[in-house]
C-alpha positions as CSV (number, residue, x, y, z in Angstrom):
1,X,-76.0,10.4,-1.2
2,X,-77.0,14.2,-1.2
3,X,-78.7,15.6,-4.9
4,X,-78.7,19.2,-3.4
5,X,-76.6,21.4,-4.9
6,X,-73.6,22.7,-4.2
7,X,-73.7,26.8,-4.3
8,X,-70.3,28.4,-5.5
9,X,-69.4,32.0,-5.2
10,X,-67.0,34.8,-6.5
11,X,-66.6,38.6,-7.3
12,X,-66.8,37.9,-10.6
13,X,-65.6,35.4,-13.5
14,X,-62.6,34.1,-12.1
15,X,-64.7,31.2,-9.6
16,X,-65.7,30.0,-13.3
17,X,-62.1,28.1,-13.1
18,X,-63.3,26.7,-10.0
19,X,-66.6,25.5,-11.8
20,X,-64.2,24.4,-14.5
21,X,-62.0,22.5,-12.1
22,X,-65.9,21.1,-10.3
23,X,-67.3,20.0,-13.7
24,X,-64.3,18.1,-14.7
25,X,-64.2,16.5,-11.4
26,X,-67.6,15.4,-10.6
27,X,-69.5,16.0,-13.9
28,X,-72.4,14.6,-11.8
29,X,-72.9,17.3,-9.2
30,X,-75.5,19.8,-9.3
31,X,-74.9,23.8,-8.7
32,X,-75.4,27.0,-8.5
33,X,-73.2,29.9,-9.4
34,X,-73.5,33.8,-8.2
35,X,-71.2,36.1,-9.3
36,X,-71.4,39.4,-8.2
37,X,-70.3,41.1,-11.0
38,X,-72.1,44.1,-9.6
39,X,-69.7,44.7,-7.0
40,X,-66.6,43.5,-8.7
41,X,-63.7,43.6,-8.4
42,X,-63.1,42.7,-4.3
43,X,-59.5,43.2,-4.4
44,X,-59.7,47.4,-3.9
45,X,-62.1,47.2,-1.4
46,X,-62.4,47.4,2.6
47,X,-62.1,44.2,4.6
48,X,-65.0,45.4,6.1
49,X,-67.0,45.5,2.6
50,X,-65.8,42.8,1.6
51,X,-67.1,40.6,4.4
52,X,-70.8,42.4,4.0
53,X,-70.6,41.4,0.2
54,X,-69.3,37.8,0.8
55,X,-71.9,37.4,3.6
56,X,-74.9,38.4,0.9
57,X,-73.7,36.4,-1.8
58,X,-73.6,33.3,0.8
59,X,-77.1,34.5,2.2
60,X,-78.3,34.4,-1.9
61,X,-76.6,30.7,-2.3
62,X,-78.4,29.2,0.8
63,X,-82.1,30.2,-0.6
64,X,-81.2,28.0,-3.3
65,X,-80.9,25.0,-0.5
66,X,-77.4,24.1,-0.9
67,X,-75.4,21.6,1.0
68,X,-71.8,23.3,0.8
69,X,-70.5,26.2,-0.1
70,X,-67.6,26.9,-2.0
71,X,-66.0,30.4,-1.6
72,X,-64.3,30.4,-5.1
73,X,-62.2,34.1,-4.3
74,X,-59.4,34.2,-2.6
75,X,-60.4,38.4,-1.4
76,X,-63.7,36.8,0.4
77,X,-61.6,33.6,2.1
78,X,-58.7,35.7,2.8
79,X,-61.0,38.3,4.9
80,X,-64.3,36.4,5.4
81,X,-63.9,33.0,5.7
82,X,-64.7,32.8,9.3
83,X,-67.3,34.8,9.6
84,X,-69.0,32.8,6.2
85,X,-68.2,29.5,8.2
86,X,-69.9,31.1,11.7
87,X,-73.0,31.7,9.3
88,X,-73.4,28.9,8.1
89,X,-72.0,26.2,10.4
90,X,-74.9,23.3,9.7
91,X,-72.9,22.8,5.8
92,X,-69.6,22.7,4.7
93,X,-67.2,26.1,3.5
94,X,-64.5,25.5,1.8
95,X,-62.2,28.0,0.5
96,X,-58.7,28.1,-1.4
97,X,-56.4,29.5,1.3
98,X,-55.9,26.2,2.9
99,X,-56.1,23.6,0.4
100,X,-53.5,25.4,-1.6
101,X,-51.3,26.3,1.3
102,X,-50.9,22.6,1.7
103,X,-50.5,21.8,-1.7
104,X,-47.6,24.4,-1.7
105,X,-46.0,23.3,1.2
106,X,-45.7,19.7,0.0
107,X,-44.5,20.4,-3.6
108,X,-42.1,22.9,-2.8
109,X,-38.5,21.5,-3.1
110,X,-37.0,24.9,-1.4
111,X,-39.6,26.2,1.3
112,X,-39.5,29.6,-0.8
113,X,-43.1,29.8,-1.8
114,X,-44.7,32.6,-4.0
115,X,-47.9,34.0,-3.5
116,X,-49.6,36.4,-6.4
117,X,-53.1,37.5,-5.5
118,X,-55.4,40.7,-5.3
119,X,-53.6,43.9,-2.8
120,X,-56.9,42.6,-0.1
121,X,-55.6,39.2,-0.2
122,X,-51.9,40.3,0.5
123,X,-52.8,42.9,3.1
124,X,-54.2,40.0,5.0
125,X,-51.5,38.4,5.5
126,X,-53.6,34.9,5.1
127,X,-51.0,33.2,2.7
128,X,-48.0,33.2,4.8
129,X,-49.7,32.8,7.9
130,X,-51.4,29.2,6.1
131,X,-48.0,28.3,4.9
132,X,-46.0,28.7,7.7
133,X,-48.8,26.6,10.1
134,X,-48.2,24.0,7.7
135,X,-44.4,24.4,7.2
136,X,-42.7,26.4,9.6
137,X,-39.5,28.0,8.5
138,X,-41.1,28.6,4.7
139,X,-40.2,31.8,3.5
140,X,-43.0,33.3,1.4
141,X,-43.6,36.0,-0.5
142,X,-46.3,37.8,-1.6
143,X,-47.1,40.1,-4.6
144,X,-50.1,42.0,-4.9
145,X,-50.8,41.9,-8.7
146,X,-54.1,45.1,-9.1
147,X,-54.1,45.1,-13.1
148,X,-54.3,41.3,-13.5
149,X,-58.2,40.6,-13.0
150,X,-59.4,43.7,-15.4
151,X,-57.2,42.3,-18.1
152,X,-58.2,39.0,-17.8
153,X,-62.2,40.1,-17.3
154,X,-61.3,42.3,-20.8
155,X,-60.3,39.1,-22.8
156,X,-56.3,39.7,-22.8
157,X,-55.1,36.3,-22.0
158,X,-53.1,35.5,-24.9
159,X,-49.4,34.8,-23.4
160,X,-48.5,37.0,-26.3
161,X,-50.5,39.8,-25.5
162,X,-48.4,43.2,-24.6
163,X,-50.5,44.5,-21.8
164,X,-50.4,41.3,-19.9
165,X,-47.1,40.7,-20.3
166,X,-46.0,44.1,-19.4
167,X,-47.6,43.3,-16.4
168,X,-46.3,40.3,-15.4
169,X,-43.2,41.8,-15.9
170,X,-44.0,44.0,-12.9
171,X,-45.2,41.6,-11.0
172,X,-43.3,38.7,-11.2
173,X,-39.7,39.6,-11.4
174,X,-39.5,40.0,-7.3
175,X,-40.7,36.3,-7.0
176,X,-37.8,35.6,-9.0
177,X,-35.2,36.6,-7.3
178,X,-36.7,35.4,-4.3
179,X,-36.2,31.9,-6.0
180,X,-39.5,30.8,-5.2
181,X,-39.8,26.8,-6.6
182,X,-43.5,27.2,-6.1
183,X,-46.1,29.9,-6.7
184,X,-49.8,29.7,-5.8
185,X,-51.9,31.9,-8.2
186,X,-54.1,33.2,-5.5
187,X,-56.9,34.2,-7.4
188,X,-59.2,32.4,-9.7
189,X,-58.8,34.7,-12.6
190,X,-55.2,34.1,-12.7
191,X,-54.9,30.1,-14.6
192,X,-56.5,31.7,-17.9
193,X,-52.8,33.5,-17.6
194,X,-51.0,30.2,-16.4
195,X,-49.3,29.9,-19.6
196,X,-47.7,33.2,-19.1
197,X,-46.8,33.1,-16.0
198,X,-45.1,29.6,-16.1
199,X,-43.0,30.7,-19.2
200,X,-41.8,34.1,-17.5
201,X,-41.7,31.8,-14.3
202,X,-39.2,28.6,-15.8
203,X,-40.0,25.4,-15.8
204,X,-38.2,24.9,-12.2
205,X,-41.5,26.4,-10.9
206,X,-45.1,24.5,-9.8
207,X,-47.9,26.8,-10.3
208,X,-50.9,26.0,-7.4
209,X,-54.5,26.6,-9.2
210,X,-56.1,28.0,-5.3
211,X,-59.7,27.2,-7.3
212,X,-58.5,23.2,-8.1
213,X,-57.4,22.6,-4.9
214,X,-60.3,23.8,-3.4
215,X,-62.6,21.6,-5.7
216,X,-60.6,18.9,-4.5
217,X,-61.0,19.9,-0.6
218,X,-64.3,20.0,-1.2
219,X,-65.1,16.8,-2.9
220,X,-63.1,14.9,-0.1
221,X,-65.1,16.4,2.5
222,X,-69.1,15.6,0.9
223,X,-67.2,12.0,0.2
224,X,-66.0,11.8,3.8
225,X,-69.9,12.8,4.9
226,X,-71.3,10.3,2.0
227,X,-73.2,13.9,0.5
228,X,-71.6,13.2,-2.9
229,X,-74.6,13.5,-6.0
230,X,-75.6,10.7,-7.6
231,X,-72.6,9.9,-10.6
232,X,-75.4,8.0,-12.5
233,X,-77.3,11.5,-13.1
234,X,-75.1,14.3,-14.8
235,X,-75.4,17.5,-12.9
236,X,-77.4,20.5,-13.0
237,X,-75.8,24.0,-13.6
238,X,-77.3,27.3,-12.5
239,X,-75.6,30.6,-12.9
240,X,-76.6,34.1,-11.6
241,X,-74.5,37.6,-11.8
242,X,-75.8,40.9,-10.2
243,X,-75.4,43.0,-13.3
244,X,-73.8,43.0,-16.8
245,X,-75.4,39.6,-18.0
246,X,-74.9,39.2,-21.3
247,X,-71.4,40.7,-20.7
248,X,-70.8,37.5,-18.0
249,X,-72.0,35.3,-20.2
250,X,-69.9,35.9,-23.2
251,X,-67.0,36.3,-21.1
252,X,-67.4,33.1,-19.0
253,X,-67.9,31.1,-21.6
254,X,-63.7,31.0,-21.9
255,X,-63.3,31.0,-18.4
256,X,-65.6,27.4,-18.4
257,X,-64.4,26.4,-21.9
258,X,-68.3,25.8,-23.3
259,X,-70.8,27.7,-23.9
260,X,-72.6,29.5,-21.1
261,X,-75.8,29.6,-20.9
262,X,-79.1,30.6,-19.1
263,X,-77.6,33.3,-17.1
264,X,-80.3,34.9,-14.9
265,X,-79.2,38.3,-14.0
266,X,-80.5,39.4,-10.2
267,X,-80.4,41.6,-7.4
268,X,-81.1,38.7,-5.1
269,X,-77.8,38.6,-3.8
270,X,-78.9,42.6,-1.8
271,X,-80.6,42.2,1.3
């Protein structure tokens, strides 16, 4: 058994699904989230920055003594992942690329897998290259979806809302008529949209949550290493963000579905 927490990190709101996803899990586990809404969004920005800013945010998480990490953005695994794991290789990082790349793989009926993430995480190329390691032969594609995380940060998630639906209807149309069967929603912002997506999508189509399947990867491996919490104790929650606090925590609350509370805005995650 291992009480230390477990330290979670995004960009900005959208890891709160993965704490979502966490919390429903293992209600018993104690962590701490930083999300550096300073810096936000990733998804526009230089692999090279975005490694920097992943590295900080991990350096920030590991003061607080944590036993894993959890990268919950897909930008930072997509371009940091190794360089976060060379870091810190005495504790576990986990990230969605993999997790969900499996979980793709297996449910798709097809092999034509869709991908819809930030322009970084496409440019990378990380999705198909995961995919295809797993199943070769799978033909994926990938749509870089910009306008998604500000209208979702701004509130408009309502599958009836105009602005997000004229921009699924940009987006999703090419995964279409590729005739994907399965579609990974490679960012953690995107299930507060999943209802929109899986009606302009059908019902012939399995939506991947990247921040579940991570929880999930991550909970197998602290079991495999017996450094799961103790389930009689229910966990302890901490949550930083780098600017914009009382912004974050109004916003997150719908990301978690409660309440958020004793959000401590810092620079800690700067060197």
């Amino acid at each position: 058994m291992d009480s230390r927490p477990i330290g979670i990190f995004d960009s900005g709101l959208g890891g709160l699904t993965a704490v979502r996803a966490l919390v429903q899990a293992a209600p018993w586990e104690n962590f701490v989230f930083f999300g550096d809404t300073k810096n936000a969004p990733y998804g526009d920005r230089t692999a090279e920055d975005i490694r920097a800013l992943s590295r900080r945010s991990a350096r920030f998480l590991r003061r607080h003594g944590v036993k894993a990490l959890l990268v919950a953005c897909n930008t930072s695994t997509t371009n940091a992942l190794p360089q976060l794991e060379q870091d810190n290789g005495d504790v576990p990082v986990m990230g969605p690329l993999e997790p969900s790349a499996a979980a793709a793989a297996a449910a798709s009926r097809t092999g034509r897998i869709g991908v819809i993430a930030t322009a970084a995480t496409v440019r990378s190329g990380a999705y198909e290259q995961a995919v295809r390691r797993i199943r070769p032969g799978a033909a994926v594609t990938a749509v870089a979806c910009p306008r998604l995380v500000p209208l979702i940060e701004a509130g408009r998630v309502s599958p009836e809302d105009p602005a997000l639906l004229e921009a699924l209807g940009e987006y999703l149309p090419p995964l279409a008529e590729a005739g994907v069967d399965t579609l990974i929603l490679g960012c953690t912002h995107y299930p507060l949209v999943r209802t929109a997506i899986g009606r302009i999508m059908g019902p012939g189509t399995t939506l991947i949550d990247a921040g579940a399947a991570s929880v999930g990867a991550l909970l197998e491996a602290l079991e495999a290493a017996d450094a799961l919490g103790d389930k009689k104790t229910a966990g302890t929650r901490q949550f930083y963000c780098s600017a914009r606090r009382k912004e974050f925590a109004a916003n997150g609350s719908a990301f978690l579905g409660w309440p958020m509370e004793n959000v401590t805005e810092t620079d800690a995650g700067e060197d």
